[in-house]
C-alpha positions in Angstrom: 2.1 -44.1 -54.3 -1.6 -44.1 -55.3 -1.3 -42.6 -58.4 -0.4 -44.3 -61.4 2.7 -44.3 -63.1 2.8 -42.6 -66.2 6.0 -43.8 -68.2 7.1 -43.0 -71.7 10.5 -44.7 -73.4 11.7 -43.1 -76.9 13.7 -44.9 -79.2 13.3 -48.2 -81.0 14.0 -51.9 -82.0 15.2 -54.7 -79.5 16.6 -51.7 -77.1 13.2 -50.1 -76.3 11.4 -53.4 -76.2 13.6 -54.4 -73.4 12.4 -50.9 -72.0 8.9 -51.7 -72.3 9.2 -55.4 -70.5 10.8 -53.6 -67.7 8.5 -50.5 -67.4 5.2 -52.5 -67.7 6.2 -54.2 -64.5 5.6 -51.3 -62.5 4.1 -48.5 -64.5 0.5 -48.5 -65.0 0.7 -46.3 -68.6 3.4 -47.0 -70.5 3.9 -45.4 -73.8 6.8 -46.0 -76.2 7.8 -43.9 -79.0 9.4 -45.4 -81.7 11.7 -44.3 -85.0 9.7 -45.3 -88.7 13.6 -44.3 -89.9 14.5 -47.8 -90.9 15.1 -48.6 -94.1 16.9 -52.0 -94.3 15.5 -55.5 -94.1 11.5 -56.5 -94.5 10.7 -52.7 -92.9 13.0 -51.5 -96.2 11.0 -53.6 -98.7 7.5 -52.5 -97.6 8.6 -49.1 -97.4 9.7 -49.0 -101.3 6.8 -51.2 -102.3 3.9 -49.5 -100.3 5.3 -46.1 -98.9 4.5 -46.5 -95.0 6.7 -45.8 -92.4 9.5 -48.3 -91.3 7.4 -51.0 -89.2 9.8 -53.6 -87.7 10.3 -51.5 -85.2 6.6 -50.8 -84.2 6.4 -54.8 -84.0 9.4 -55.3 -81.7 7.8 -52.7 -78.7 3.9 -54.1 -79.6 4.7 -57.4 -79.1 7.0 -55.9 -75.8 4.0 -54.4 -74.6 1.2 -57.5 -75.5 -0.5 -59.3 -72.7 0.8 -62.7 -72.1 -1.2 -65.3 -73.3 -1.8 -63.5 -76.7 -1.0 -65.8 -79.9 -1.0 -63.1 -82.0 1.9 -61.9 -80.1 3.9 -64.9 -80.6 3.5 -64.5 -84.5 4.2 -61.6 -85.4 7.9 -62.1 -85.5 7.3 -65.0 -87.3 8.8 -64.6 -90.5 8.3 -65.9 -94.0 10.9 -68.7 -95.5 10.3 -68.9 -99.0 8.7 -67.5 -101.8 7.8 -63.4 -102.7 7.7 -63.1 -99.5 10.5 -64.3 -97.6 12.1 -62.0 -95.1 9.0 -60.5 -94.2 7.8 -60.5 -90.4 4.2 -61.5 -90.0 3.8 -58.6 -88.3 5.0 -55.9 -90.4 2.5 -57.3 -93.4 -0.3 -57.0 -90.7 1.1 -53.3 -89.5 1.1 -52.6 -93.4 -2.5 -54.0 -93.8 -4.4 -52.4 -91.2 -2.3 -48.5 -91.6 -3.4 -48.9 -95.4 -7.3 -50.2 -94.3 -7.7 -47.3 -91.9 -6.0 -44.9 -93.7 -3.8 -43.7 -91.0 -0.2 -44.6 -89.2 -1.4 -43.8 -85.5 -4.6 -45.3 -86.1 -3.4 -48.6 -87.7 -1.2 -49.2 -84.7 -3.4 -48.5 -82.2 -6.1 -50.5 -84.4 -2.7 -53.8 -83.9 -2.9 -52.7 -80.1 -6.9 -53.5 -79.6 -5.7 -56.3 -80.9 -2.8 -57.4 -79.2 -4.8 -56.5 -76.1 -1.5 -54.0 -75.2 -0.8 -53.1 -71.6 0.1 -49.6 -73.0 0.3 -47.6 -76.2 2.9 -47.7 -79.0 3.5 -44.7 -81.2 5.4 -43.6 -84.1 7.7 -40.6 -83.5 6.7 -39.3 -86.2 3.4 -39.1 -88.5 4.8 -40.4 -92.0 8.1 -41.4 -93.2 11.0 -39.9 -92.5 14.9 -40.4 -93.9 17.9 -40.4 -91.6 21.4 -38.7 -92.4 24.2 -37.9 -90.7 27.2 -35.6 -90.8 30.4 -37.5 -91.0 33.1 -35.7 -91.1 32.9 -33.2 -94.3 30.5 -35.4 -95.4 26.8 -36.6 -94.9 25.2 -40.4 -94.9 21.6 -41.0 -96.2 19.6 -43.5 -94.7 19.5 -45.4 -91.5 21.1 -48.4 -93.1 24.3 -46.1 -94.1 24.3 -44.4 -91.0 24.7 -47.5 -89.1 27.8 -48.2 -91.0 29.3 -44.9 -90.3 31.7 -44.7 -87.2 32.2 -41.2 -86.9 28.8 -39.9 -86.5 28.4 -36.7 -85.1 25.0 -35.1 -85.6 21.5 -37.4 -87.0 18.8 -35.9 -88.3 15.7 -36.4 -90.8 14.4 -35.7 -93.6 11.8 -33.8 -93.8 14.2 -31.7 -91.2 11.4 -30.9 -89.2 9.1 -33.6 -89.4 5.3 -33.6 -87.9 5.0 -35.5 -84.3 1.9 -37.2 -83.9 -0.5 -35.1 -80.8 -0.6 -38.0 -78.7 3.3 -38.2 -78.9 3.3 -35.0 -77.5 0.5 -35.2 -74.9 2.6 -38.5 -73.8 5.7 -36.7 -72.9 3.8 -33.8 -71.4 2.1 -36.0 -68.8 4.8 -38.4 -68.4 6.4 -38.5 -64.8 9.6 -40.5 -66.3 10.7 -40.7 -69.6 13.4 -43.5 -70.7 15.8 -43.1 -73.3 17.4 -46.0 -75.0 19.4 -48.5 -74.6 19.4 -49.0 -78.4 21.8 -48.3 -81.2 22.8 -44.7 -80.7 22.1 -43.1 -83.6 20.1 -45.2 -85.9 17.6 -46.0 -82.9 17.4 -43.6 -80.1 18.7 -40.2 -81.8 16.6 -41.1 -84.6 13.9 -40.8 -82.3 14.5 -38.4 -79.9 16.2 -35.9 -82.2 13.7 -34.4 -84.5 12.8 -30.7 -83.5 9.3 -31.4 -81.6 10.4 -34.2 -79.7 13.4 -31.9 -78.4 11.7 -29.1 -77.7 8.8 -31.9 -76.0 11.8 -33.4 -73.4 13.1 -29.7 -72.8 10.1 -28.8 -71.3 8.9 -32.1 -69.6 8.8 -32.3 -65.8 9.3 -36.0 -66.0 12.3 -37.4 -64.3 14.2 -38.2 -67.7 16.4 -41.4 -67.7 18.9 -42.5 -70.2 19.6 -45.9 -70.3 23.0 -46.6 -71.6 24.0 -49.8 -73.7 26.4 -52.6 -72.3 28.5 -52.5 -75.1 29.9 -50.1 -77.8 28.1 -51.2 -81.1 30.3 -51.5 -84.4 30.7 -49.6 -86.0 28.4 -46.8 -85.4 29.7 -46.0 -81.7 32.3 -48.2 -81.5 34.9 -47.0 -79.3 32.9 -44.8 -77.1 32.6 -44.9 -73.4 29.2 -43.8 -71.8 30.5 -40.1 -71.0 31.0 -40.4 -75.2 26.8 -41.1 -75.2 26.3 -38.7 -73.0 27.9 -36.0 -75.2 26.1 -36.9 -78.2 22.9 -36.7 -76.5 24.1 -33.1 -75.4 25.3 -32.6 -79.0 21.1 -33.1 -80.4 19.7 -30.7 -77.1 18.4 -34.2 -75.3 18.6 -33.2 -71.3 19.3 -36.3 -69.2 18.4 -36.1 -65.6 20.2 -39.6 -64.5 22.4 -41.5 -66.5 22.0 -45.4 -65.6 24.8 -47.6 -67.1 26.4 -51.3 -66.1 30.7 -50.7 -67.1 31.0 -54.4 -65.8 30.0 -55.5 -69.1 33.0 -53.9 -70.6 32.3 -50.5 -72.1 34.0 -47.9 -70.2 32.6 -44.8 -67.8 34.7 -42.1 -69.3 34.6 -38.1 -67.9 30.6 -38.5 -66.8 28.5 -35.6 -65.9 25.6 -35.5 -63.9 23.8 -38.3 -61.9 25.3 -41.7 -62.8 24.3 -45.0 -61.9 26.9 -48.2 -62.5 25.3 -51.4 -61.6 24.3 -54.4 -62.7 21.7 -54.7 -65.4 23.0 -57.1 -68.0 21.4 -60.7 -69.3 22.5 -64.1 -68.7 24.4 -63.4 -72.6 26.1 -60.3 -71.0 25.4 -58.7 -74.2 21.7 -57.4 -73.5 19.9 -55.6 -70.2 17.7 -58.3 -68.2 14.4 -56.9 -68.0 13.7 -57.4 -64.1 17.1 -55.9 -62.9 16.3 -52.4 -65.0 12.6 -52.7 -63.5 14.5 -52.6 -60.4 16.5 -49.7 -60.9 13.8 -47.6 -62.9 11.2 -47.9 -60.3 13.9 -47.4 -57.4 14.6 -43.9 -59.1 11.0 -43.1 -59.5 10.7 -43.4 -56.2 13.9 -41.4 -54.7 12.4 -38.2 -57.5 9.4 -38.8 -55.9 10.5 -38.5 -52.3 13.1 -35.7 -53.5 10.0 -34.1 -54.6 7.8 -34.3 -51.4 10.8 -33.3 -49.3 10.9 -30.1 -51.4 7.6 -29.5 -51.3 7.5 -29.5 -47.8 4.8 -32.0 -48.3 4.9 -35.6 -47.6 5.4 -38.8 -49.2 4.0 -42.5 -48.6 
């Protein structure tokens, strides 16, 4: 292969950072796109006191994403004791600073990313705030924060209902040659950023070898119960077409009646509780390359 890799992972928090750490390992452009849905903790208070978009999230997949040796990295999580501003990450009051000094969410980011010296680009799914909500039952949850407590979700989606995607979101996905979904919370992480309209319609039409990345473990309550045929089917249920399925049923959630191309094997930490970064590394990029050799082959062309 002597082109580089062009890899984009959608969802958000501690999920898609995981994502990241594995995809920079043998993608050469990696580009994560992240929910601003969150409205709990230090992300919650700064969106109330100063109107930008969730940020914690943004933090979590820069600092994924940072070279090594940056101290700036290894601060921004750092976060405040005591006094008005306890609770708050470092990094969400520097996210907060420089989206308000340049005047725009994209460009405030990418303004933290020069700075972080990022092997890659972080983007917010979409261009302002949005609200999640979610039909339970006969009734509806408001807010990322309720959702998560819900555990009969059945459809997520935003408010504004159609919210605008930033261009280079778009472009991303366009030229992407695999897109990872997840792991992450189901619906308060990865829905809430794959589901809005333009994304959809953005994976739909993608030629990118698209890759969901199950989670270990049900998560209470919000999918508690649920096997990975059960994420499957609420990934079908929001239009979100899944090329390979890549899972790990060792760790204790179950496989369920699976469709399409599934892999079981072994991806989870020394905890047992989280994905090692280096063993999905392995299984991403073995998959790139089987597409890519599936390709070739039915090209006629082929492959080295």
């Amino acid at each position: 292969m002597t082109q580089p890799i062009r890899v984009v992972a959608v969802g958000g928090g501690h999920g898609t950072a995981v994502t990241l750490s594995a995809a920079r390992t043998y993608a050469e452009n990696v580009t994560a796109v992240v929910s601003v849905a969150d409205d709990g903790g230090s992300s919650g208070r700064l969106r109330e006191l100063l109107g930008v978009p969730a940020l914690g999230d943004l933090r979590k997949c820069l600092v994924a994403l940072a070279a090594d040796d940056s101290v700036l990295a290894q601060v921004m999580s750092q976060r405040y004791r005591e006094g008005e501003l306890a609770g708050h990450a470092l990094g969400n009051l520097l996210l907060a600073g420089l989206i308000e000094s340049t005047g725009d969410l994209v460009r405030g980011v990418d303004e933290a990313s020069r700075l972080l010296e990022l092997k890659g680009r972080v983007l917010p799914a979409t261009t302002g705030p949005v609200t999640l909500r979610s039909i339970v039952g006969e009734r509806m949850a408001i807010g990322q924060v309720a959702v998560g407590q819900e555990g009969d979700n059945q459809i997520v989606s935003t408010l504004p209902s159609n919210p605008e995607i930033p261009a280079a979101v778009l472009e991303a996905i366009v030229a992407a040659e695999q897109i990872i979904i997840g792991p992450g919370s189901l619906y308060t992480s990865v829905l809430a950023a794959a589901a809005t309209p333009g994304i959809v319609a953005a994976l739909r039409k993608s030629r990118a070898q698209r890759v969901f990345v199950c989670n270990l473990l049900p998560e209470q309550p919000e999918s508690g119960g649920y096997s990975v045929s059960d994420h499957q089917q609420a990934l079908e249920r929001h239009g979100i077409p899944i090329d390979v399925t890549i899972c790990d049923t060792s760790a204790g959630m179950g496989l369920g009646d699976v469709v399409g191309q599934v892999q079981d094997c072994d991806l989870k930490g020394e905890n047992g509780k989280v994905h090692d970064p280096q063993k999905l590394a392995s299984v991403l990029r073995g998959l790139f390359v089987d597409n890519e050799r599936e390709g070739a082959i039915r090209d006629g062309s082929s492959w080295n």
